[in-house]
C-alpha positions, -999 to 999 in steps of 0.1 A, spaced: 0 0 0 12 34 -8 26 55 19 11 89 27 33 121 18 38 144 43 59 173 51 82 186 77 88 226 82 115 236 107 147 208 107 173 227 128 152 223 162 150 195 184 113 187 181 123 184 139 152 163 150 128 138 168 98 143 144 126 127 119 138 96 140 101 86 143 93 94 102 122 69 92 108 38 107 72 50 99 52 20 83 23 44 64 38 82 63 66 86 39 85 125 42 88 141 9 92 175 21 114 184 46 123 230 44 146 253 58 149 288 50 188 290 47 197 253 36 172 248 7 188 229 -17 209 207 6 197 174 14 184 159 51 216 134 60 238 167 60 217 180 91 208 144 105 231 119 102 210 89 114 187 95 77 217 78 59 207 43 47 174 49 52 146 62 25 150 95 38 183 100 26 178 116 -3 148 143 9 159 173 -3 151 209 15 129 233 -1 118 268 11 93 270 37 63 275 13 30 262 10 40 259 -31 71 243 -26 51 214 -1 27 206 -30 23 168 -29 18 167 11 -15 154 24 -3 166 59 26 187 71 40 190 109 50 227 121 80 221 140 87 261 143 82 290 171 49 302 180 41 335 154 56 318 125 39 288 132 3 306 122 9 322 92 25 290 74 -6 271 90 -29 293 74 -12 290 43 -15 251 45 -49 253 53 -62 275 23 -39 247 -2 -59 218 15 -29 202 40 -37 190 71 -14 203 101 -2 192 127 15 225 151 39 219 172 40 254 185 16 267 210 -4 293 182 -38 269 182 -35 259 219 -51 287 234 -90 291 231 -91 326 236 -73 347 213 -69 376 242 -51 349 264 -27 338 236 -18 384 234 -12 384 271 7 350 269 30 354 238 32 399 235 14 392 200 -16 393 188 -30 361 167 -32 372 133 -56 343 125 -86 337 153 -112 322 134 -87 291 131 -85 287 169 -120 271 170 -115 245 147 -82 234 158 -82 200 182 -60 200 213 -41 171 205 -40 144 232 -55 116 219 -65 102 251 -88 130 258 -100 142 221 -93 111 197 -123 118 181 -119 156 179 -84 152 164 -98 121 138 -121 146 128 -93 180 118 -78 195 95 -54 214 117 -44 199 157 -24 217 177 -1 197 196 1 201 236 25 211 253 53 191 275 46 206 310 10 206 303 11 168 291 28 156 321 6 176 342 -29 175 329 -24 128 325 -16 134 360 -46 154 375 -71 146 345 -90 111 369 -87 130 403 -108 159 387 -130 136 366 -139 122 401 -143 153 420 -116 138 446 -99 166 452 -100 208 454 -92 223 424 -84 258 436 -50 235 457 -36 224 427 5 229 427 27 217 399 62 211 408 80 203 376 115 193 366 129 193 324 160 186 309 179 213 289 159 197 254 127 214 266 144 249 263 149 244 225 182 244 202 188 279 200 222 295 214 217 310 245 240 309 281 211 294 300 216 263 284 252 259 280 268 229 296 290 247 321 256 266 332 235 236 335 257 205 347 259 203 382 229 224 392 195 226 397 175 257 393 136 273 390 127 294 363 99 317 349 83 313 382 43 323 378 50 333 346 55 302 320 38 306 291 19 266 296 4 278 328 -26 293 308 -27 259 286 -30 236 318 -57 258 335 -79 262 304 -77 218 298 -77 212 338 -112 237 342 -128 219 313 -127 186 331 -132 208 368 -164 222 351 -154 254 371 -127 279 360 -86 267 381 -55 287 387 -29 266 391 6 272 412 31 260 384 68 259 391 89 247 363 126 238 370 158 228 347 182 198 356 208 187 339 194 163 319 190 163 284 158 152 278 123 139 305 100 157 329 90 149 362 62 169 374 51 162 408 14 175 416 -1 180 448 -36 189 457 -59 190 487 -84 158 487 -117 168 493 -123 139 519 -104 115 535 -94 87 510 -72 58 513 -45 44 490 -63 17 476 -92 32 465 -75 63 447 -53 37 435 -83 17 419 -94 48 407 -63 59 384 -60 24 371 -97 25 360 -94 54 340 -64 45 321 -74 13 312 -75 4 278 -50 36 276 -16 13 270 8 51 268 -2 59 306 9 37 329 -3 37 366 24 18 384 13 0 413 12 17 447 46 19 466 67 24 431 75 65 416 85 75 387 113 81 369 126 97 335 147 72 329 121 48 320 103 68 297 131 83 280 118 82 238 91 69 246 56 77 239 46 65 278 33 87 305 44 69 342 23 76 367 27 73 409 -2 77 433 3 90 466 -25 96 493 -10 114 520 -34 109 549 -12 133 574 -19 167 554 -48 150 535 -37 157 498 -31 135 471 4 140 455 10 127 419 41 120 403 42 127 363 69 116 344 73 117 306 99 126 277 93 153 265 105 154 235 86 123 222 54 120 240 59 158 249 61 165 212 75 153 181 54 116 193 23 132 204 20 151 171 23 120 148 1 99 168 -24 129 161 -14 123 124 -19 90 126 -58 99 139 -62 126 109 -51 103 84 -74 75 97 -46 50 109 -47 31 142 -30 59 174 0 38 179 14 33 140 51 35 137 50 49 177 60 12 196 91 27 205 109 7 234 126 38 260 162 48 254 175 30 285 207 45 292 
């Protein structure tokens, strides 16, 4: 059977890098079109070495046009948010599917998205058609568009790991603090002193405190399940690792519960969901074992001293925090079973 063409816009970043390393073993997408602005004309295996051997070798880079991506049924955006809506737009109006990566579609309310990201969204009336991508929570939706806008990583790790205590009503939603730690991937490719090695090795540090750009994102998915409006504490961290979150979540139980029945509780809501895993009580999470990976490891606490529930959340987040996510949404658009070409064992160390 023939494969389906699609297209890749944005190669020098890390969520291209990865979008790649999942295309080349793809059984039903085949890239054709992979752009960048300054290399067009090159070809892929001079930017990405692992393509050599493989049917991508030969993709050559074109200009990040709709024209020159002619022959794509769908094309992933793998570029920052304010390019990312224009070219999607662009995509659209040529009848492409799209997949963002960015975080242009993510927000409902275009007003958010100015206060957010200093812009304003230059195209609106595509907000309400776009799907939040998570296919555990909108499969249909995302079977169903033309244009998905992928989640983001913090707000992956954190929404799998509140989504059944809300569902339930177990705990308070105006309690909710997320405590979350990324490796130096989740800041992105570009040069900057940050995320140098000498300034991340060996440390541990907060950043962007209650003012992260995916605090908005969690509270508008979190209150849809609530079925009353959240604010969230959020506190985002770097470690030096290169790639995995770990968001630990803690929230005030609105009665007493014990372990067991929370417990029963999370395991029932993920069944028949094989990318989350609720690992029995006692064991936590750790990056390590969802590094590349597609799975979301989940630990359930019930702490019956302070009467919260704590959640640990780990996932990569560059695979199931993006460049995964966004072709398992692919795979719903173009009508192919959630999981094709996304069996990817962790990198174990």
């Amino acid at each position: 059977m023939a494969r389906i063409p699609v297209g890749l816009v944005g190669i020098t970043g890390y969520t291209g890098m990865e979008l790649a390393r999942i295309l080349v073993n793809h059984p039903d997408f085949e890239l054709i079109k992979a752009t960048s602005r300054t290399e067009a004309g090159k070809r892929l295996v001079e930017f990405y070495p692992f393509v050599q051997n493989t049917r991508l070798e030969n993709v050559v880079l074109c200009l990040p046009e709709a024209k020159e991506l002619a022959g794509c049924e769908l094309v992933f955006l793998a570029v920052p948010h304010g390019a990312a809506m224009d070219m999607a737009a662009e995509l659209l109006a040529a009848g492409l599917k799209v997949v963002d990566l960015s975080a242009d579609f993510r927000l409902r309310d275009p007003s958010v998205y100015a206060a957010w990201y200093g812009q304003a969204h230059r195209h609106p009336h595509l907000i309400a058609e776009a799907a939040y991508g998570l296919p555990e929570r909108y499969e249909q939706d995302i079977k169903a568009a033309r244009l998905v806008a992928n989640p983001g990583c913090y707000p992956t790790s954190v929404f799998l790991g509140l989504w059944p205590a809300l569902a339930e009503g177990l705990i308070d939603p105006s309690s909710v603090v997320a405590d979350s730690k990324s490796g130096a991937s989740g800041a992105g490719r570009g040069a900057s002193v940050a995320s140098l090695f000498s300034e991340v090795h060996d440390s541990f540090r907060p950043y962007n405190l209650a003012k992260h750009r995916h605090t908005p994102e969690m509270e508008q998915e979190l209150s849809a399940v609530a079925g009353c409006p959240m604010t969230i504490t959020f506190s985002p961290h770097l470690v030096p690792l290169q790639r995995g979150i770990l968001s630990t979540l803690y929230a005030k139980l609105k009665n007493p519960m014990e372990q067991q029945d929370v417990q029963a509780i999370y395991e029932k809501h993920y069944q028949g969901r094989p990318w989350v895993r609720v690992l029995p009580a006692g064991k936590l999470p750790e990056t390590r074992h969802v590094r590349g990976s597609m799975y979301a490891d989940l630990g359930v606490v019930v702490d019956s001293r302070t009467g919260r529930l704590i959640v640990a959340s780990a996932i990569d987040n560059m695979c199931r925090g993006a460049s995964g996510q966004a072709v398992a949404c692919a795979n719903l658009m173009s009508g192919l079973p959630v999981d094709a070409g996304l069996n990817l064992a962790p990198l174990m160390p």
